[in-house]
C-alpha positions as CSV (number, residue, x, y, z in Angstrom):
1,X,131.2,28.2,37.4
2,X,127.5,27.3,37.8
3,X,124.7,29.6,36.0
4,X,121.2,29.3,36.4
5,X,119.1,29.7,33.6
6,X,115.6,30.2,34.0
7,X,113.7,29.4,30.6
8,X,110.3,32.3,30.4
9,X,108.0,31.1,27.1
10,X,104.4,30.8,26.3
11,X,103.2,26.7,26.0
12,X,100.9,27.6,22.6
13,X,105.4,27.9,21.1
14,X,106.4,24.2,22.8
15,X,107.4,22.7,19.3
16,X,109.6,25.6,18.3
17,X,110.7,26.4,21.9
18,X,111.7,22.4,22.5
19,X,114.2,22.6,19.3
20,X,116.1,25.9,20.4
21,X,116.5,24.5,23.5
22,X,118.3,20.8,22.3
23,X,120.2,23.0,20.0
24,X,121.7,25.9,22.3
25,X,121.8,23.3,25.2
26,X,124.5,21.4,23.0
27,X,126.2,25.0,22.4
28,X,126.3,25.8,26.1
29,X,128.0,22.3,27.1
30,X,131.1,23.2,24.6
31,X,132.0,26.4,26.3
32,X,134.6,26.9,28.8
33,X,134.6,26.1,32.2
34,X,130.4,27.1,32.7
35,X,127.6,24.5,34.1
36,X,124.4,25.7,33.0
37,X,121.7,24.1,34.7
38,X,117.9,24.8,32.9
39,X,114.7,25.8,34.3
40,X,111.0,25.7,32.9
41,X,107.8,25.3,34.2
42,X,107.6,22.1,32.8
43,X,109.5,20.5,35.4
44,X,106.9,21.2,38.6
45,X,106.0,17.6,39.8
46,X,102.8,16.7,39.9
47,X,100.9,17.8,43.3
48,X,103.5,21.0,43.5
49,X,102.5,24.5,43.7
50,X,103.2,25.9,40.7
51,X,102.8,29.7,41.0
52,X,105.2,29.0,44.6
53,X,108.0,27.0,42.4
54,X,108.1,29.5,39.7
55,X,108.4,32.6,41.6
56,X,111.0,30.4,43.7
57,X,113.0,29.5,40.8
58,X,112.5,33.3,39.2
59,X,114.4,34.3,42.6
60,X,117.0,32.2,42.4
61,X,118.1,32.0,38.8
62,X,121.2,34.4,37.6
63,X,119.5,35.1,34.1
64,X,116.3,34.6,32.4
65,X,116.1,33.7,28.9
66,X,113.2,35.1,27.6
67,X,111.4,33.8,24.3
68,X,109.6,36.2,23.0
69,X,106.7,35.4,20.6
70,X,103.1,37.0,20.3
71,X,102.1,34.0,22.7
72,X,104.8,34.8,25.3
73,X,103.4,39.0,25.2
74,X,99.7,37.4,25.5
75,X,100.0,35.2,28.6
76,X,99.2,37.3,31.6
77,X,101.2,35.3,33.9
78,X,104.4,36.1,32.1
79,X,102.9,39.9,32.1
80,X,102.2,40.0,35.1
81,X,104.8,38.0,37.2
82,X,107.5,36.8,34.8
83,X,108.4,40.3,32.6
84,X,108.3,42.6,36.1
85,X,110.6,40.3,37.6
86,X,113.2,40.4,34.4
87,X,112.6,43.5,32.6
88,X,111.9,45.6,35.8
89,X,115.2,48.8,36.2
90,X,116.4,46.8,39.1
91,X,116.3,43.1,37.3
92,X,117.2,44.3,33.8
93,X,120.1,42.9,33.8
94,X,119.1,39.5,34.4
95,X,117.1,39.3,31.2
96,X,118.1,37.4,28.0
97,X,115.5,38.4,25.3
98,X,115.4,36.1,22.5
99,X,112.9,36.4,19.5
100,X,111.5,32.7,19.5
101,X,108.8,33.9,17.1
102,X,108.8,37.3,14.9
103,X,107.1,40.1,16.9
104,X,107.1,43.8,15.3
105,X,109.6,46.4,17.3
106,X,108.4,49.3,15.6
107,X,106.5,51.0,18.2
108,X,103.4,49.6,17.3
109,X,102.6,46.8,20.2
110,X,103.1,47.3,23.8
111,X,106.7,44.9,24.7
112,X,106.4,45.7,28.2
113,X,109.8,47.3,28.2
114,X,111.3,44.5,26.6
115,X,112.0,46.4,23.6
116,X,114.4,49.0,25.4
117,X,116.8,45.8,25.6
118,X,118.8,44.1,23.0
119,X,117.0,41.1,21.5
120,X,118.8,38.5,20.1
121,X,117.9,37.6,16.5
122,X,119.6,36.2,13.9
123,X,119.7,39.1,11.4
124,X,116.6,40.6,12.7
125,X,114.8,37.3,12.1
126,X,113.3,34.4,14.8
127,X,114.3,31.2,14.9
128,X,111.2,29.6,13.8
129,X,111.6,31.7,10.7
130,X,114.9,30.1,10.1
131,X,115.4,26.7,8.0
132,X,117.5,24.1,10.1
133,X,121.1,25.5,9.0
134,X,119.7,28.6,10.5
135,X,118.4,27.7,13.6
136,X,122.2,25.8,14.3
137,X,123.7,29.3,13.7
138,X,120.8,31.1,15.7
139,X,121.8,28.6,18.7
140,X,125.5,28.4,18.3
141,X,125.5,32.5,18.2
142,X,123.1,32.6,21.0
143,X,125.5,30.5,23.2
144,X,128.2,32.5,22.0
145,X,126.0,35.8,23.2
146,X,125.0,34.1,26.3
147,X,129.1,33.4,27.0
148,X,130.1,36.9,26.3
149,X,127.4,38.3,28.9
150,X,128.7,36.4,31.4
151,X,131.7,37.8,31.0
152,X,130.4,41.6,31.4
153,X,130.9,42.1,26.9
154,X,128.4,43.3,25.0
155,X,124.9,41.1,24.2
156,X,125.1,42.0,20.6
157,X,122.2,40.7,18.2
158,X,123.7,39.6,14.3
């Protein structure tokens, strides 16, 4: 079974952003009969449209993995094209919402909507907040998470 993954982050969180990704792609290779195949912005060729191939790829992804960080809710591309497309009542359920970088949820900042759906932290903390035993277990659970959506359980957030 092939899923499409299509990876929504701000470029100012590339260093943290570039180590969840090794980690939970190793994760997502050891689980049962799934191909996950990646997507970022950082694979439009040179001399490509870029606002074309990531609307494109936005359409035909089956989730979007969302990193969420005070970078990613300051870009107005994401707000503006990215979060409507994922977050939106129609697309909801296409969105994976993962707290790259700690953000607060208690009311105080505008999350776009993205705070009405479960986030996945690892004990209400963001992986860059985690030493390296901790981000393993972030991106092992996240696969784990990512696994059991697929197959319609619960996204649960430890």
């Amino acid at each position: 079974m092939g899923v499409k993954l299509f990876l929504s982050w701000c470029h100012v969180d590339e260093a943290d952003k570039s180590k969840l990704v090794e980690l939970l792609r190793r994760n997502l290779k050891i689980l049962a009969d799934r191909d996950f195949s990646w997507w970022e912005d950082s694979h439009i060729a040179v001399g490509d449209v870029w606002r074309r191939g990531i609307l494109s790829r936005m359409e035909e992804c089956d989730y979007g993995v969302m990193l969420l960080s005070p970078g990613f809710f300051a870009s107005d591309f994401i707000l503006t094209e990215e979060l409507p497309h994922f977050v939106g009542s129609a697309a909801a359920k296409l969105a994976l919402p993962v707290m790259l970088k700690q953000i607060d949820l208690d009311g105080t900042r505008n999350l776009r909507g993205v705070e009405a759906l479960q986030i996945f932290t690892r004990r209400g903390r963001a992986f860059a907040d985690l030493d390296r035993h901790g981000r393993e277990d972030f991106a092992r659970l996240l696969a784990t998470d990512i696994s059991r959506r697929l197959d319609g359980q619960t996204w649960r957030s430890l």
